[in-house]
C-alpha positions in Angstrom: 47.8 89.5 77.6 50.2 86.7 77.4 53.4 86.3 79.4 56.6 86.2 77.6 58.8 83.8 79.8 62.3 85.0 78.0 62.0 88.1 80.0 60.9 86.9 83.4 64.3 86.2 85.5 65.6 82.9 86.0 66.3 83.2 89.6 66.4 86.2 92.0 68.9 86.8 94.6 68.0 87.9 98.3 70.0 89.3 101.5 70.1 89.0 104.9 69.2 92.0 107.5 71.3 95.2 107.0 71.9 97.2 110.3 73.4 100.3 110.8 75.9 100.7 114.1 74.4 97.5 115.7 70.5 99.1 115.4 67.9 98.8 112.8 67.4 101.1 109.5 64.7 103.5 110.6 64.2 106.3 107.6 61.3 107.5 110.0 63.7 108.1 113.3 66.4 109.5 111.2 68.5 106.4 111.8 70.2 105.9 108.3 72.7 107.1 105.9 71.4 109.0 103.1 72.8 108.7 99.5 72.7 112.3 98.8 74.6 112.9 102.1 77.1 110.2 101.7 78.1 111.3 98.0 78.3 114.6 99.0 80.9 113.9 101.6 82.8 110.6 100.1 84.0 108.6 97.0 81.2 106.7 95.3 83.3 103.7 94.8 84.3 103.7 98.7 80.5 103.5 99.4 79.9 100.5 96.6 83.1 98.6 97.7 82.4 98.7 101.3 78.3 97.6 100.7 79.5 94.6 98.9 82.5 93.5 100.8 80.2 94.0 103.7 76.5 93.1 101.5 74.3 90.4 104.3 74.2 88.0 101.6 74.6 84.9 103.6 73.8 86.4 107.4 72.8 90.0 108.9 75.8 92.2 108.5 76.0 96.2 110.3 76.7 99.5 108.5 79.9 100.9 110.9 81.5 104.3 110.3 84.6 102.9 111.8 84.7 99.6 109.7 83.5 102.1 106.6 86.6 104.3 107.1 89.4 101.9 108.1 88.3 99.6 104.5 88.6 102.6 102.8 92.0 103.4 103.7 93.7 100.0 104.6 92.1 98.4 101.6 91.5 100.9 98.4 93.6 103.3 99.5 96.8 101.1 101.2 96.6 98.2 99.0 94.7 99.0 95.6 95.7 102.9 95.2 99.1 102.0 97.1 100.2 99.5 94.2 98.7 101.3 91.6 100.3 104.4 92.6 104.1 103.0 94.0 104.2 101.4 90.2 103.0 104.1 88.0 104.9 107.1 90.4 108.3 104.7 89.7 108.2 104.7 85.7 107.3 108.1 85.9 110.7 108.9 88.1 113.1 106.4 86.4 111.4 106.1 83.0 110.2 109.4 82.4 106.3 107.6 81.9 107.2 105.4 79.5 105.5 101.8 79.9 107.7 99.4 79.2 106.7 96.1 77.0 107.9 92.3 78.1 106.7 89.2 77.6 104.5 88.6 80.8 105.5 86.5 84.1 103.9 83.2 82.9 102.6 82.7 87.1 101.2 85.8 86.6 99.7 85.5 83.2 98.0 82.2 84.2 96.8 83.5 87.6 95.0 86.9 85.7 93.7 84.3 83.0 92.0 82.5 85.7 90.7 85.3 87.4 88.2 86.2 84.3 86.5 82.8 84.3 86.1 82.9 87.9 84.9 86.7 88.8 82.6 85.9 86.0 81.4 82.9 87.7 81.0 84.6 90.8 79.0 87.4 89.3 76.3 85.2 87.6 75.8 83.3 91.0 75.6 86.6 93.0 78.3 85.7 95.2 79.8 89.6 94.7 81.5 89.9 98.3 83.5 86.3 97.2 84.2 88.0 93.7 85.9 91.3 95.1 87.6 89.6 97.9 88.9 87.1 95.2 90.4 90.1 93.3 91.4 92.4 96.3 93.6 88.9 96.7 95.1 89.8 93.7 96.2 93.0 94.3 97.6 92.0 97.4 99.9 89.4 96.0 100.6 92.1 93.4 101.9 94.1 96.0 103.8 91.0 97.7 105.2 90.8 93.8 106.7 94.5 93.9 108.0 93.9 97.0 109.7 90.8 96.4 111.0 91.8 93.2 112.8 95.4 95.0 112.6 97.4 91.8 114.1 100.2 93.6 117.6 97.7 93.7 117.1 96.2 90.2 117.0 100.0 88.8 120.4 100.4 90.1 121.8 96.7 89.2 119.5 95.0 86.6 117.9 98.1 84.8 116.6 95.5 82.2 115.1 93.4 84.8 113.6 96.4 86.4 111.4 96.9 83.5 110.0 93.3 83.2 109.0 93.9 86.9 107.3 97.1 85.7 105.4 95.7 82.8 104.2 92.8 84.5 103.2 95.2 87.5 101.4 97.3 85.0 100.1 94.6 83.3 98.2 93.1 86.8 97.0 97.2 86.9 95.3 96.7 83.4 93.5 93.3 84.1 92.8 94.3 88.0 91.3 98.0 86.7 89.2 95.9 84.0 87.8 93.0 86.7 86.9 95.7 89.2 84.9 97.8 86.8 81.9 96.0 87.8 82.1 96.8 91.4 84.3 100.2 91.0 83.6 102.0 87.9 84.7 105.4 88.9 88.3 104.9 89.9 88.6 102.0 87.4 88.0 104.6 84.8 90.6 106.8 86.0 92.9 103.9 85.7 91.8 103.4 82.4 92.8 106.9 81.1 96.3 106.7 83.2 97.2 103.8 81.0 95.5 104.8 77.4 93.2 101.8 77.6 90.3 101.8 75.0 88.0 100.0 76.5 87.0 97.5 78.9 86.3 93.8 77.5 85.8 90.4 80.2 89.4 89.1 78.8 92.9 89.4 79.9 94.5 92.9 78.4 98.2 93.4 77.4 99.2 97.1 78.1 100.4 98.7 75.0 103.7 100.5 74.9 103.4 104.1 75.1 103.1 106.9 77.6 101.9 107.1 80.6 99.2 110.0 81.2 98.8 112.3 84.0 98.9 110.4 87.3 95.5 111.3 89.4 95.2 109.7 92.6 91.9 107.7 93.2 91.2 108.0 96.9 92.1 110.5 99.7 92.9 109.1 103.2 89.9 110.0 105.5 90.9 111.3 108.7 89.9 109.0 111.5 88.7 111.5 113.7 85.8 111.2 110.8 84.5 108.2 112.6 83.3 109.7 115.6 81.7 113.3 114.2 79.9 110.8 112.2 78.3 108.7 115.1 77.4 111.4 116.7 76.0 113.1 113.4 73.7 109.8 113.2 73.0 110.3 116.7 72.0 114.0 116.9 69.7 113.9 113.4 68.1 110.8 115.1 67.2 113.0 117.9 65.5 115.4 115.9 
């Protein structure tokens, strides 16, 4: 039977060694962390963000409850949810939900424009880790943004300012929901139901004018007293 060459792959992308709390994966010693028991307990996209922020792709890398639970809530839940949720929360206090429409920050239009072109790039080559810390990046300077701009003051003194900061705010929301789909469908769904999105496309997005709809959070803070009940979970099933 002859080979069709148009559907062999052109090139196939390999990782380093995975451990898991400084010690080898062992599925026969009990020594790993099963999906069914990880799903059970936590947020899928926690799980997928902190494999590929974490992935071995250029040298061996180690599975830690403690780095697992302290990415989770210093970097989806205090930057990602935190700017989604400080921007969305404030339009729904001093705007009654209602998005606000401006012509976009030019800085911040070119910087999301460039984004696209270079997530994508990132993706084709494999390099996933460099694409979401390339966009986590972006949310923090979006958070830097809010808290430059102080649109707590400008509601008070510069209501019409106030809303350019709000539409450009929800307007990084839009484009940073859409490039993390790949790497966090879940809660990037979520975000694209809180601001009537109808679909996701590999371009920039303009956020329509309209209502905002019910605010869900994404993430829940895990309790750092997590960290060690799970060590010694790992420990006691490995001694079984």
């Amino acid at each position: 039977m002859g080979v069709n060459n148009k559907s062999l792959p052109s090139h196939i992308i390999s990782n380093e060694y995975l451990t898991l709390e400084k010690r080898k994966l062992s599925t026969s010693q009990n020594w790993a962390v099963w999906i069914p028991y990880v799903l059970d307990r936590y947020h899928p996209d926690s799980l997928r963000y902190f494999l590929t922020i974490n992935a071995p792709e250029n040298r061996d890398t180690d599975f830690s409850w403690r780095e697992f639970i302290y990415s989770h809530n210093s970097e989806l839940l205090g930057a990602y949810e935190n700017f989604i949720n400080r921007t969305l929360k404030f339009l729904e206090k001093s705007f009654e939900g209602e998005i606000p429409v401006y012509e976009v920050d030019n800085e911040i239009k070119k910087y999301t424009e460039s984004l696209y072109s270079e997530i994508g790039r990132y993706i084709e080559e494999g390099h996933f880790k460099l694409a979401l810390e390339t966009i986590f990046n972006y949310i923090r300077y979006a958070n830097k943004y809010f808290d430059n701009q102080k649109p707590c003051i400008q509601v008070k003194e510069d209501l019409d300012t106030c809303k350019e900061t709000l539409a450009n705010c929800v307007y990084i929301i839009g484009n940073a929901s859409q490039l993390l789909s790949p790497f966090l469908p879940f809660s990037s769904e979520q975000v694209r139901k809180m601001l009537s999105i109808s679909k996701f496309n590999w371009h920039p997005i303009t956020i329509a004018k309209g209502q905002l709809q019910p605010i869900e959070p994404l993430f829940e803070r895990i309790d750092i007293k997590t960290i060690q009940e799970e060590v010694d979970n790992l420990f006691d099933k490995s001694k079984k």
